[in-house]
PQR file with spaces between the fields and no chain letter, atoms N, CA, C, O and H, PARSE charges and radii, in Angstrom:
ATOM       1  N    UNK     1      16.656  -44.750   18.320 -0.4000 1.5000
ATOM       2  CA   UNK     1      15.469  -45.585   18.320 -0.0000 2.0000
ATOM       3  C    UNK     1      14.366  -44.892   19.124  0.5500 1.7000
ATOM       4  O    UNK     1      14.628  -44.607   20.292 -0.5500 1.4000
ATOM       5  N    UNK     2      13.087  -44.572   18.597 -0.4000 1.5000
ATOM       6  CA   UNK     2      11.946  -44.584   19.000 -0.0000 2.0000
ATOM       7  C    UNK     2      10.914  -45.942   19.765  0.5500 1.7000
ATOM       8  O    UNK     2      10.943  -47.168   19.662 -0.5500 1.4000
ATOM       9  H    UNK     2      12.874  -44.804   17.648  0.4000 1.0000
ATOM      10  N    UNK     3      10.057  -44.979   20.535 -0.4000 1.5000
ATOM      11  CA   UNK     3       9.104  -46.154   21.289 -0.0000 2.0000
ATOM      12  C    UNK     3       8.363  -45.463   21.241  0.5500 1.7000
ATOM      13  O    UNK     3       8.465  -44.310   21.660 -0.5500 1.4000
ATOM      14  H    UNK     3      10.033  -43.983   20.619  0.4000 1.0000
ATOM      15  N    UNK     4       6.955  -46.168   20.484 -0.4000 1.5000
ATOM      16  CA   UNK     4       5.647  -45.317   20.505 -0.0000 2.0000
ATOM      17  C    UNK     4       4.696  -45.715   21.483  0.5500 1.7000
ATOM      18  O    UNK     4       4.439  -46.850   21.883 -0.5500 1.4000
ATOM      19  H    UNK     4       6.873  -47.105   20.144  0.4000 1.0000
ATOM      20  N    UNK     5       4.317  -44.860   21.739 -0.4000 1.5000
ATOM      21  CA   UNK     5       2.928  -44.664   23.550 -0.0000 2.0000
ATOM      22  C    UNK     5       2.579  -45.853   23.057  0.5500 1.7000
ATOM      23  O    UNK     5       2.724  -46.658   23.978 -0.5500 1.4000
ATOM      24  H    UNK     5       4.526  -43.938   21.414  0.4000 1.0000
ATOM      25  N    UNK     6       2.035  -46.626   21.695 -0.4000 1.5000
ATOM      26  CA   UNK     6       1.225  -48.169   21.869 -0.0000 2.0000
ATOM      27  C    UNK     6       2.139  -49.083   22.360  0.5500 1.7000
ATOM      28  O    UNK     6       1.880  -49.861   23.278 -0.5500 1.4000
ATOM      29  H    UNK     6       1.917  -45.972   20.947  0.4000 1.0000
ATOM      30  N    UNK     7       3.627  -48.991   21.550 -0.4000 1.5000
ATOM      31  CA   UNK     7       4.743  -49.767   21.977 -0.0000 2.0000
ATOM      32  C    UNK     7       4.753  -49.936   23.746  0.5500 1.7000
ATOM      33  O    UNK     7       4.674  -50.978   24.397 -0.5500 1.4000
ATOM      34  H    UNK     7       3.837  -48.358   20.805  0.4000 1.0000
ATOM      35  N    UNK     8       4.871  -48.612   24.202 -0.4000 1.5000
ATOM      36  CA   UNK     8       4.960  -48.354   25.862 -0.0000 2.0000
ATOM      37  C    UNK     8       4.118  -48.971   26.665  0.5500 1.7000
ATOM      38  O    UNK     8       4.391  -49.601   27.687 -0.5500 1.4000
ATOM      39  H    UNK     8       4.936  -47.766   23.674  0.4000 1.0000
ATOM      40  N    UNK     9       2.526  -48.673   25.922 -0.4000 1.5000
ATOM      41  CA   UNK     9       1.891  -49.428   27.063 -0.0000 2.0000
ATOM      42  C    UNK     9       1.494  -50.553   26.979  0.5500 1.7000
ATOM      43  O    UNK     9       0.845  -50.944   27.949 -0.5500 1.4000
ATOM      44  H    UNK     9       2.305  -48.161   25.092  0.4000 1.0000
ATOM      45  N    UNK    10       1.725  -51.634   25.702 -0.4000 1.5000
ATOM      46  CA   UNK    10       2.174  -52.920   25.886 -0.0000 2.0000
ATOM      47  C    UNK    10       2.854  -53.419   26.758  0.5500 1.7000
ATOM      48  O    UNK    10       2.352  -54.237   27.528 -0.5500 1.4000
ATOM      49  H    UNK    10       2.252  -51.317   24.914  0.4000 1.0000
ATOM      50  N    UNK    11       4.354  -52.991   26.861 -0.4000 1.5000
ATOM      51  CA   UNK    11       5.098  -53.061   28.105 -0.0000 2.0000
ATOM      52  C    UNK    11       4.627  -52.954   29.067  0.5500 1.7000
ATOM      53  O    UNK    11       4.507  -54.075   29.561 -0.5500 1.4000
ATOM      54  H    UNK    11       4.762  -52.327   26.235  0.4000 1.0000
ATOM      55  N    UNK    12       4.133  -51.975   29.889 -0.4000 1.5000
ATOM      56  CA   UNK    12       3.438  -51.946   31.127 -0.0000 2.0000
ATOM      57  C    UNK    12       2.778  -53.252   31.473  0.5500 1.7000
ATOM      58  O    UNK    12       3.022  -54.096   32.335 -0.5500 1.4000
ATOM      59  H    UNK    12       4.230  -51.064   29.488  0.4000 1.0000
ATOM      60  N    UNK    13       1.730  -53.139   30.388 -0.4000 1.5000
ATOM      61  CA   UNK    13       0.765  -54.084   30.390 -0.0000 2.0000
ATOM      62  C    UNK    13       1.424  -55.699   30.444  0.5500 1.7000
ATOM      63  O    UNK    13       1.087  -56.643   31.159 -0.5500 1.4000
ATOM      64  H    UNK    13       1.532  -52.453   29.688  0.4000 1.0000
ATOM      65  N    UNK    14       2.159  -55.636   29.720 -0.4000 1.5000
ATOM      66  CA   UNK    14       3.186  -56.798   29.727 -0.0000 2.0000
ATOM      67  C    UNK    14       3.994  -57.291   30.847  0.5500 1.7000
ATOM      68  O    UNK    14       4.096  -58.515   30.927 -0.5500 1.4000
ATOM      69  H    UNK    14       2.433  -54.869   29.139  0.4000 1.0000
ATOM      70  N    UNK    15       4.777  -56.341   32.009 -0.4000 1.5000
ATOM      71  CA   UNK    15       5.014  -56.320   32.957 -0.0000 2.0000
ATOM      72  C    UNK    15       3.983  -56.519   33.920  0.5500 1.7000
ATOM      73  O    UNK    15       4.306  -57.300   34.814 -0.5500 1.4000
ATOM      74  H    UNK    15       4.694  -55.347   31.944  0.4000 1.0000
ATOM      75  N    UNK    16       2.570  -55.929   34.015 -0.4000 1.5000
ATOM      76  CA   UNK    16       1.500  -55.804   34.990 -0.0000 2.0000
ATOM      77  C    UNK    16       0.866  -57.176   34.865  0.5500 1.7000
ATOM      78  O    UNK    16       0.114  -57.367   35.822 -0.5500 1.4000
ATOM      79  H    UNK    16       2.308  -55.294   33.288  0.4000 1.0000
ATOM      80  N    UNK    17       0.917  -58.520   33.755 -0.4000 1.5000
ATOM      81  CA   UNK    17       0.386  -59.676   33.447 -0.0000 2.0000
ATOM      82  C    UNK    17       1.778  -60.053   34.485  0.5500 1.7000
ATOM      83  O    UNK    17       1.414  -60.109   35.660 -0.5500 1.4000
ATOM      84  H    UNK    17       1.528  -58.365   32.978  0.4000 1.0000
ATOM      85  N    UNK    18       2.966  -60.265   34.339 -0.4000 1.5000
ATOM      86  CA   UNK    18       3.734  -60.463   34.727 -0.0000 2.0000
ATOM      87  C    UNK    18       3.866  -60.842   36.505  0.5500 1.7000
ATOM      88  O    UNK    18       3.998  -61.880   37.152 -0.5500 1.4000
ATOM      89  H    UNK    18       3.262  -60.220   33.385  0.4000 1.0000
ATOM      90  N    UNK    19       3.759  -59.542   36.796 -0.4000 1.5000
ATOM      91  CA   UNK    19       3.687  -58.827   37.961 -0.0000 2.0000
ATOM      92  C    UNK    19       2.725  -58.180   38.462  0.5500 1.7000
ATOM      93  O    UNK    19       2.920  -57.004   38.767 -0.5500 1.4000
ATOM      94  H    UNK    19       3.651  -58.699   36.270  0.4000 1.0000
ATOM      95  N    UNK    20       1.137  -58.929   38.725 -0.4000 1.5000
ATOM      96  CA   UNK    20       0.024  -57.747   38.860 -0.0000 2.0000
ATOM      97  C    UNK    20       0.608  -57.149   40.480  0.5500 1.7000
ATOM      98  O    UNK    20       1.452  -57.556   41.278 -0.5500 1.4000
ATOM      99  H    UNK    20       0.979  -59.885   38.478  0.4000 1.0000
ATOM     100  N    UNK    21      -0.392  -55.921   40.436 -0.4000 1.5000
ATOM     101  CA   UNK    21      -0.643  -54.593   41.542 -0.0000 2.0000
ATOM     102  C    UNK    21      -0.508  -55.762   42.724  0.5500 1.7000
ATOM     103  O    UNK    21      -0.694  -56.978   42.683 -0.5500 1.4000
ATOM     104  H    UNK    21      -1.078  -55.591   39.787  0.4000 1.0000
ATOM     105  N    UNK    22       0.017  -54.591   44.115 -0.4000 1.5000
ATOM     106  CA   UNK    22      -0.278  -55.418   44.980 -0.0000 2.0000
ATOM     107  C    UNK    22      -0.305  -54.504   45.921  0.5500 1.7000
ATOM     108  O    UNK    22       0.494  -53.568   45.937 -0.5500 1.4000
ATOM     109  H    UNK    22       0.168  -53.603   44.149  0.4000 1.0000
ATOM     110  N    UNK    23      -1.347  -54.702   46.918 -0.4000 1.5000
ATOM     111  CA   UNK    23      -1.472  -54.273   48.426 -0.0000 2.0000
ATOM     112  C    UNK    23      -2.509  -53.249   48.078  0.5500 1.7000
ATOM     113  O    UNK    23      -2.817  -53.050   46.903 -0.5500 1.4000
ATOM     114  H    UNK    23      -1.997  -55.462   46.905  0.4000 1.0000
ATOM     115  N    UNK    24      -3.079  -52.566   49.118 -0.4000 1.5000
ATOM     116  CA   UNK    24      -3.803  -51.679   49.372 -0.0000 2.0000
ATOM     117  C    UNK    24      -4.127  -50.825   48.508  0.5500 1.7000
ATOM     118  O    UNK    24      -5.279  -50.500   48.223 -0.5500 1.4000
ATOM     119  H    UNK    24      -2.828  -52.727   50.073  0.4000 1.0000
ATOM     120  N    UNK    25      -2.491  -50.147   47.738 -0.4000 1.5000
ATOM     121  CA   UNK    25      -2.704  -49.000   47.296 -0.0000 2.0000
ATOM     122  C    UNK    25      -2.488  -49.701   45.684  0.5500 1.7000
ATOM     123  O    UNK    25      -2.434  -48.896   44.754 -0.5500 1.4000
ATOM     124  H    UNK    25      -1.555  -50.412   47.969  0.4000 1.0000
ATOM     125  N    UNK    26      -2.390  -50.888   45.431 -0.4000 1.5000
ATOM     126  CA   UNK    26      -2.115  -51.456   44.260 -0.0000 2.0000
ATOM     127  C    UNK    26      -0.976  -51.290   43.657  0.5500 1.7000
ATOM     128  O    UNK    26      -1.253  -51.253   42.459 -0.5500 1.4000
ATOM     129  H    UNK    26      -2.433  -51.542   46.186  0.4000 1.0000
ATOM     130  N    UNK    27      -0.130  -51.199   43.760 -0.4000 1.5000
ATOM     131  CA   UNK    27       1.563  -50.872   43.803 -0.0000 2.0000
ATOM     132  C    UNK    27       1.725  -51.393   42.289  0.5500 1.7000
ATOM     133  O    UNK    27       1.072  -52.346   41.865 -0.5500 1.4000
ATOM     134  H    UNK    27       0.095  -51.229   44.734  0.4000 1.0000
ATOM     135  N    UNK    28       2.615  -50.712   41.551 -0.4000 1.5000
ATOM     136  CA   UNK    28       3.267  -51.409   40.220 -0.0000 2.0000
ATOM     137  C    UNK    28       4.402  -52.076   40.674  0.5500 1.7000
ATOM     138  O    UNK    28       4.984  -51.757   41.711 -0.5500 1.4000
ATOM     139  H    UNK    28       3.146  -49.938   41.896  0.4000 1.0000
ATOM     140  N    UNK    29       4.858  -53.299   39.695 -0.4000 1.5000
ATOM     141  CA   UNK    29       6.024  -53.772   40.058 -0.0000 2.0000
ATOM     142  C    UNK    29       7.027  -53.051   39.461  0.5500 1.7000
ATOM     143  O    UNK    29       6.697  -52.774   38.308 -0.5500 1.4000
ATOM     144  H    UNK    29       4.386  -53.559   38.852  0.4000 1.0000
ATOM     145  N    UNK    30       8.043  -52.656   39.733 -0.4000 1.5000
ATOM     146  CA   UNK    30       9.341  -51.880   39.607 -0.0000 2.0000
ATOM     147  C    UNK    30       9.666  -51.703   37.968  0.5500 1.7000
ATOM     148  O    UNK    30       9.877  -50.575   37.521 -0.5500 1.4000
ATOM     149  H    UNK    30       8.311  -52.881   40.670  0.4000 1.0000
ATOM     150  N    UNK    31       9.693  -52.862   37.121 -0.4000 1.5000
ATOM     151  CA   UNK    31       9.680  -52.292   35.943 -0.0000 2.0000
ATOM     152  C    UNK    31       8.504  -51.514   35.161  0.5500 1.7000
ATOM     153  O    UNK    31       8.843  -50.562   34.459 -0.5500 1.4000
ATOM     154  H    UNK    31       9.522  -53.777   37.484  0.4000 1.0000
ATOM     155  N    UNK    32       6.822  -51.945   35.262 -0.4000 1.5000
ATOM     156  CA   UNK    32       5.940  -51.080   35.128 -0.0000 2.0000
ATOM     157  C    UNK    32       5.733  -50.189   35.574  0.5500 1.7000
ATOM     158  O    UNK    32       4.853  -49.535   35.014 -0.5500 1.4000
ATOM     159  H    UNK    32       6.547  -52.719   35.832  0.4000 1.0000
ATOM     160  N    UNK    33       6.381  -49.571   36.845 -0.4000 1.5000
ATOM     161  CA   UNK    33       6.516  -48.284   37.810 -0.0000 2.0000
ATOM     162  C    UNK    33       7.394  -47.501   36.524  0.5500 1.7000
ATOM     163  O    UNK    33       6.897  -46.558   35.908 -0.5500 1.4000
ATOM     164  H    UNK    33       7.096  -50.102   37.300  0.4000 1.0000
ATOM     165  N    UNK    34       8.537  -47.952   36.276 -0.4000 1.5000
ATOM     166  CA   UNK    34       9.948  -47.102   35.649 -0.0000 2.0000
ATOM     167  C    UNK    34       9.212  -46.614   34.361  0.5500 1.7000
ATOM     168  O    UNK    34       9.497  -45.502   33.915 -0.5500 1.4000
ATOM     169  H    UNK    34       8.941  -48.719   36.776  0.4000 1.0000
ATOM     170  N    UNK    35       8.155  -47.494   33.663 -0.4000 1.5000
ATOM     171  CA   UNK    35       7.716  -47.526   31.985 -0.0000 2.0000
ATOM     172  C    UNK    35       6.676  -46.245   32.324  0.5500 1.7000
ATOM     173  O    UNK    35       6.578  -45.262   31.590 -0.5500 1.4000
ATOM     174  H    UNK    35       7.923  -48.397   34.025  0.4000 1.0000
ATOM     175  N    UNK    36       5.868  -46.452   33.654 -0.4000 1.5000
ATOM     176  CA   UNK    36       4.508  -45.957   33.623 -0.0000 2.0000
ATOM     177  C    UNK    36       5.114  -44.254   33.775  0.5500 1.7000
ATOM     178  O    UNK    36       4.317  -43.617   33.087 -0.5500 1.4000
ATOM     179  H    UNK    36       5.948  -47.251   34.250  0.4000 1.0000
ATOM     180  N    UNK    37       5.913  -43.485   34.226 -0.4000 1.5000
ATOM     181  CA   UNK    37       6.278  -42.574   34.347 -0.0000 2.0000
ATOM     182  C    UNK    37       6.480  -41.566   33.029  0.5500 1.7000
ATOM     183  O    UNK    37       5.858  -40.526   32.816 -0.5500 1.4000
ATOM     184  H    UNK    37       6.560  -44.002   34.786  0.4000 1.0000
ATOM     185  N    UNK    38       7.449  -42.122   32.267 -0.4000 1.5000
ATOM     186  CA   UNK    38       7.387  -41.586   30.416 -0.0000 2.0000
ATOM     187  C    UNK    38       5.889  -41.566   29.690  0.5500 1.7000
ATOM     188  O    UNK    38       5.465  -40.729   28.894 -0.5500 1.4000
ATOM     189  H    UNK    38       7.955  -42.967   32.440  0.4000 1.0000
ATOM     190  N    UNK    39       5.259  -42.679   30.180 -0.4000 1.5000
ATOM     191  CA   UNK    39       4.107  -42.860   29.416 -0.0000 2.0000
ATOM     192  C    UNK    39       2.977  -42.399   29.812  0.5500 1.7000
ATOM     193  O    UNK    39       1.917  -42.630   29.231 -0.5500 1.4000
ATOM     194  H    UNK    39       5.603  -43.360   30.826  0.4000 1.0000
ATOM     195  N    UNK    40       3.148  -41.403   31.282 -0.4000 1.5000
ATOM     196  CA   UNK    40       1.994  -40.421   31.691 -0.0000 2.0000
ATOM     197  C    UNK    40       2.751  -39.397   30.982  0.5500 1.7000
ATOM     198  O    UNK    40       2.047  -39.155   30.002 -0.5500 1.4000
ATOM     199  H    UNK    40       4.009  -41.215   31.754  0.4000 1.0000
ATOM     200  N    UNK    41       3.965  -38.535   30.913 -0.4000 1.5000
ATOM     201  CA   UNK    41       4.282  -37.835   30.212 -0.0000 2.0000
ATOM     202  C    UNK    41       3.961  -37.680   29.318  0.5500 1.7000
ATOM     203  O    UNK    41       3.346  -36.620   29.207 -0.5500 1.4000
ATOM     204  H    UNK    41       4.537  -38.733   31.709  0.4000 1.0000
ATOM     205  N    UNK    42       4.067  -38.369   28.269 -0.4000 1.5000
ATOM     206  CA   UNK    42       3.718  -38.725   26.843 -0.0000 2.0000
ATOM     207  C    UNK    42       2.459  -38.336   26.506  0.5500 1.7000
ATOM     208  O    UNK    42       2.212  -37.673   25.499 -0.5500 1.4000
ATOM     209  H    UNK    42       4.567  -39.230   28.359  0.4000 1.0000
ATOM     210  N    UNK    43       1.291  -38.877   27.642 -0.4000 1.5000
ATOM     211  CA   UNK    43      -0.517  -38.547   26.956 -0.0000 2.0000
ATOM     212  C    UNK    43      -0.318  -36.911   27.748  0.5500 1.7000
ATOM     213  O    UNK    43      -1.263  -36.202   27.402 -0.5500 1.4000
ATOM     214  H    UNK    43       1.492  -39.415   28.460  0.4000 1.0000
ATOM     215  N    UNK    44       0.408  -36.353   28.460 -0.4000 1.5000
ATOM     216  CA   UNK    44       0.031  -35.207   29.062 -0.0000 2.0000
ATOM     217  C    UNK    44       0.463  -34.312   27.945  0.5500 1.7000
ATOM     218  O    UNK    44      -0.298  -33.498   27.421 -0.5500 1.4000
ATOM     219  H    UNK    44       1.175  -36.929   28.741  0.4000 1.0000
ATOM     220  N    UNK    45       2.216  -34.564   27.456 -0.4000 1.5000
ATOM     221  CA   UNK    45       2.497  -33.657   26.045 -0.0000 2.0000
ATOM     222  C    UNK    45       1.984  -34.527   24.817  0.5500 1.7000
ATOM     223  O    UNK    45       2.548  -34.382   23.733 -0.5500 1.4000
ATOM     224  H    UNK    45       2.834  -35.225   27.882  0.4000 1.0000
ATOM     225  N    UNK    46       0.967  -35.399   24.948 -0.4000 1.5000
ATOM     226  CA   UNK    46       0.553  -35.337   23.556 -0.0000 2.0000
ATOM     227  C    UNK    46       1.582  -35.849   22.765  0.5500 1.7000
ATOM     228  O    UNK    46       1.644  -35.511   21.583 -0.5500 1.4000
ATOM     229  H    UNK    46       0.510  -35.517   25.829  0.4000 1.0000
ATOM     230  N    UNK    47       2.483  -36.693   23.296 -0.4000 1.5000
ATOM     231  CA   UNK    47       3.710  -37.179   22.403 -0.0000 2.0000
ATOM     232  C    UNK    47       3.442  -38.318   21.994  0.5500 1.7000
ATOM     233  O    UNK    47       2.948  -39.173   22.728 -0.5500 1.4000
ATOM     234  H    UNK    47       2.433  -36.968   24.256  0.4000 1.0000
ATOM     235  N    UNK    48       3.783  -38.544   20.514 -0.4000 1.5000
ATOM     236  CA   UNK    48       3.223  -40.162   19.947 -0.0000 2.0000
ATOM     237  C    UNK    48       4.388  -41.081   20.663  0.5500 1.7000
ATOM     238  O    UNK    48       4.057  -42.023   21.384 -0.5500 1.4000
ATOM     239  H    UNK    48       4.185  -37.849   19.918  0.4000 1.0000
ATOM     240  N    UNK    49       5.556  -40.807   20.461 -0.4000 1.5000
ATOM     241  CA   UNK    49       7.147  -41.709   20.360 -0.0000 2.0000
ATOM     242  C    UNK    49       7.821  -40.527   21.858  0.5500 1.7000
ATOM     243  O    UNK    49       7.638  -39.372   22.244 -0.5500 1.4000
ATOM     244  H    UNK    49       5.825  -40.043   19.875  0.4000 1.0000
ATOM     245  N    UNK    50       8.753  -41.902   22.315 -0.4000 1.5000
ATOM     246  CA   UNK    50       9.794  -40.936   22.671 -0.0000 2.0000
ATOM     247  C    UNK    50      11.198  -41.524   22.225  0.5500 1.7000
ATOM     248  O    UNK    50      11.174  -42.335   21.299 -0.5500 1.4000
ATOM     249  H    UNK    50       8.902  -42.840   22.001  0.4000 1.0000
ATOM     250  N    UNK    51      12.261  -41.237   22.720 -0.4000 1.5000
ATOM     251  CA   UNK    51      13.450  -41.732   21.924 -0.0000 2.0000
ATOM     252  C    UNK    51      13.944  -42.494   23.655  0.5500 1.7000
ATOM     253  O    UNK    51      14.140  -42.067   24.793 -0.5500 1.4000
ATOM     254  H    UNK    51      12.281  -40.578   23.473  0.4000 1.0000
ATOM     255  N    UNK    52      13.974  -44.036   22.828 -0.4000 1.5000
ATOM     256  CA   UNK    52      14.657  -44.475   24.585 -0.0000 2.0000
ATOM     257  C    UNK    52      16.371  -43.892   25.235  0.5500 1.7000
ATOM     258  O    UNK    52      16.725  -44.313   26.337 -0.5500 1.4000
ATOM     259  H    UNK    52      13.815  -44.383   21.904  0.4000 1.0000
ATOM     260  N    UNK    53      17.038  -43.205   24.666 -0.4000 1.5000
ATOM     261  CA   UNK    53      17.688  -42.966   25.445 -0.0000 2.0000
ATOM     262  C    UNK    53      17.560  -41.596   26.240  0.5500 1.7000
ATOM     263  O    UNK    53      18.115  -40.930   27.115 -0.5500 1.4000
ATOM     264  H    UNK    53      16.751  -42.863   23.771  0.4000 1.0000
ATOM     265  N    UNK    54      16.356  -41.601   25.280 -0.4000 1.5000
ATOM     266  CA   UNK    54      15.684  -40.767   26.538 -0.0000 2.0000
ATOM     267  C    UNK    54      14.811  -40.997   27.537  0.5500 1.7000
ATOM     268  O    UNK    54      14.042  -40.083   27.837 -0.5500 1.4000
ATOM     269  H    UNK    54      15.906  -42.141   24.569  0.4000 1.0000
ATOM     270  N    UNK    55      14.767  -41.964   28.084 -0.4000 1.5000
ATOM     271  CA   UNK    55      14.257  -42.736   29.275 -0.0000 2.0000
ATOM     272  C    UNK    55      15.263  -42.505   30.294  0.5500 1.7000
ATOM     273  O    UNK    55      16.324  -41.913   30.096 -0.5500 1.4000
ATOM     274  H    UNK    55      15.391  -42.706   27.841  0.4000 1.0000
ATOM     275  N    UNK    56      14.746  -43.170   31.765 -0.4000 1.5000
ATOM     276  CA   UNK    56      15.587  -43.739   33.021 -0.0000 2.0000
ATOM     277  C    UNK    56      16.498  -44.638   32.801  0.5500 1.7000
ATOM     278  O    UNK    56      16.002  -45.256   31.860 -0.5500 1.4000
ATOM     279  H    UNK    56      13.884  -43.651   31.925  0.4000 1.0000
ATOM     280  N    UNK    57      17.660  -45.210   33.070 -0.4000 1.5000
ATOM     281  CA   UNK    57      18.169  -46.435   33.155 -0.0000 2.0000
ATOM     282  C    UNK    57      17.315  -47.155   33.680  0.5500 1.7000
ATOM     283  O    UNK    57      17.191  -48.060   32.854 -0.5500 1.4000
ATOM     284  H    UNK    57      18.063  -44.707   33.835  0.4000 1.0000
ATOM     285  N    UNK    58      16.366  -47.449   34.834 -0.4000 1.5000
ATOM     286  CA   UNK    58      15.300  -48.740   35.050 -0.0000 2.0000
ATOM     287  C    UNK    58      14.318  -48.265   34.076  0.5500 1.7000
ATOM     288  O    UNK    58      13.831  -49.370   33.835 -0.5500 1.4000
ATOM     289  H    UNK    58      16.467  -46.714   35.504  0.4000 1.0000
ATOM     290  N    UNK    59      13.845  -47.691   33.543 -0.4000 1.5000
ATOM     291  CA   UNK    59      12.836  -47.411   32.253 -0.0000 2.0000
ATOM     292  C    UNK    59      13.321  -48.199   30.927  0.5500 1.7000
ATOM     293  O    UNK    59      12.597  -48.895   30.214 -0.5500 1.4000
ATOM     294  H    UNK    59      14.241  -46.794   33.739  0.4000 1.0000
ATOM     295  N    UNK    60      14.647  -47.951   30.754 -0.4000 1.5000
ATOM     296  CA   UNK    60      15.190  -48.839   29.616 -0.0000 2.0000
ATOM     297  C    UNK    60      15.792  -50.484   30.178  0.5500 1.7000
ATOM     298  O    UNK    60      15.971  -51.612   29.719 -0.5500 1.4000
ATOM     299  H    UNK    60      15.235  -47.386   31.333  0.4000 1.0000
ATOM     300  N    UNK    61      15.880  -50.039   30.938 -0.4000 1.5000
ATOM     301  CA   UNK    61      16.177  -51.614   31.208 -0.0000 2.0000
ATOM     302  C    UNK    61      15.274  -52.288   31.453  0.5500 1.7000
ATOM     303  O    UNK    61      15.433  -53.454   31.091 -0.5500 1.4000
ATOM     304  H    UNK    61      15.735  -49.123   31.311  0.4000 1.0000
ATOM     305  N    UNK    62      13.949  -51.970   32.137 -0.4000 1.5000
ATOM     306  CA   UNK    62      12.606  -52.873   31.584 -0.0000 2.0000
ATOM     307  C    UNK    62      12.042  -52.769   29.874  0.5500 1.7000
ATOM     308  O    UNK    62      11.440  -53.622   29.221 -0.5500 1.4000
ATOM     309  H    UNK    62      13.820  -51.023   32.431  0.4000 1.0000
ATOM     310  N    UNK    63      12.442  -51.556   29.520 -0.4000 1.5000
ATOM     311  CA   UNK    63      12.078  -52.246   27.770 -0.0000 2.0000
ATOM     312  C    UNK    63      12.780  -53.280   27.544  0.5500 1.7000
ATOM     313  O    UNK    63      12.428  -54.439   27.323 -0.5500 1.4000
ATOM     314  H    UNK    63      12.931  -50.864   30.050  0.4000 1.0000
ATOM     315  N    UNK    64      14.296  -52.581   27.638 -0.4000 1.5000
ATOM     316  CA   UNK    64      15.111  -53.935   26.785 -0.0000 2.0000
ATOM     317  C    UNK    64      14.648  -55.588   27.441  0.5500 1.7000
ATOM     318  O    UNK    64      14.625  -56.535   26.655 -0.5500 1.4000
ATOM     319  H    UNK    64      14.582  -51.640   27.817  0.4000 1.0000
ATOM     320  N    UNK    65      14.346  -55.767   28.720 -0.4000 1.5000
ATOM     321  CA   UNK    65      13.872  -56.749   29.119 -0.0000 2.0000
ATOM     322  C    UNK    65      12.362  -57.486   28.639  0.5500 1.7000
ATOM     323  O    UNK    65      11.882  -58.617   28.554 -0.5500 1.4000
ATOM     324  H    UNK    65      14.364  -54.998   29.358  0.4000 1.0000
ATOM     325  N    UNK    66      12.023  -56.271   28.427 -0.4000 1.5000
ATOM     326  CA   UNK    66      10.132  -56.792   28.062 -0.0000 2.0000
ATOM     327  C    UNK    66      10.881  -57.246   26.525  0.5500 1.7000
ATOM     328  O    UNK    66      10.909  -58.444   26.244 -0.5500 1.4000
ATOM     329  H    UNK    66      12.412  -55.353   28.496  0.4000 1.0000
ATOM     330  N    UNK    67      11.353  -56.438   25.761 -0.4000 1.5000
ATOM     331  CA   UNK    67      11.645  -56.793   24.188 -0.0000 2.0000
ATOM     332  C    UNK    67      12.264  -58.380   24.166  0.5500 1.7000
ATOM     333  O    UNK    67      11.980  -59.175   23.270 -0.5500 1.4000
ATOM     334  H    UNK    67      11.330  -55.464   25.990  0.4000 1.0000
ATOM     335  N    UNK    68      13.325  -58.760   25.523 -0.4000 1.5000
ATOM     336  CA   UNK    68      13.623  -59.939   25.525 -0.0000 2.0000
ATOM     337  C    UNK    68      12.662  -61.038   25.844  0.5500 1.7000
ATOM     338  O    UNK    68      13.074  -62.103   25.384 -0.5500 1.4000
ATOM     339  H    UNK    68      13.555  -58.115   26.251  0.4000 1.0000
ATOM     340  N    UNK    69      11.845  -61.117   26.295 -0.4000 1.5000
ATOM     341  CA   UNK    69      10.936  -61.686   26.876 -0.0000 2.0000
ATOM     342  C    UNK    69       9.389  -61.827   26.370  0.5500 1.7000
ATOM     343  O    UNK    69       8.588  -62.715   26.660 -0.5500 1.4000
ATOM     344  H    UNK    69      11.510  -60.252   26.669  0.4000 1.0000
ATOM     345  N    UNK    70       9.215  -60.745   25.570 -0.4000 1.5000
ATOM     346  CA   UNK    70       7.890  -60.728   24.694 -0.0000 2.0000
ATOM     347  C    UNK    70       8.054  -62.358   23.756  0.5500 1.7000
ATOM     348  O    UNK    70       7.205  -63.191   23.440 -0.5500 1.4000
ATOM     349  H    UNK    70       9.866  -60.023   25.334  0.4000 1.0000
ATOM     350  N    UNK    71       8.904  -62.319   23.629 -0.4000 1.5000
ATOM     351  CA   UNK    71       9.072  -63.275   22.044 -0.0000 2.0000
ATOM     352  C    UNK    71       7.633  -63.947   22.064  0.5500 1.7000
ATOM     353  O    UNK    71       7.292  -64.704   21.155 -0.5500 1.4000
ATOM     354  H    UNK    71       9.594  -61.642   23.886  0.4000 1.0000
């Protein structure tokens, strides 16, 4: 299974409604931290998709969570 950069930064974004920034330095909450990491990768190589098991374990475990929870 693929996740495309629009797919990804829904999530974030989805997590960051969730969980906005906090403190000084504006902190992500732990699952938009895990997502936001692949998905600076991604615009740096220019990658449309990545394949989630090619993620972090907390990277996939906030997708699979956002996917539960989007409904």
């Amino acid at each position: 299974m693929f996740i495309s950069i629009q797919e990804l930064e829904a999530a974030i974004n989805f997590w960051r409604e969730q969980s906005p920034s906090r403190g000084e330095a504006l902190q992500l909450c732990p699952q938009a931290a895990a997502l936001a990491k692949p998905y600076a990768m991604m615009i740096i190589q220019s990658s449309q998709r990545v394949p989630l098991d090619g993620l972090s374990d907390s990277a996939q475990a906030a997708w699979k969570e956002y996917l539960s929870r989007k409904g």
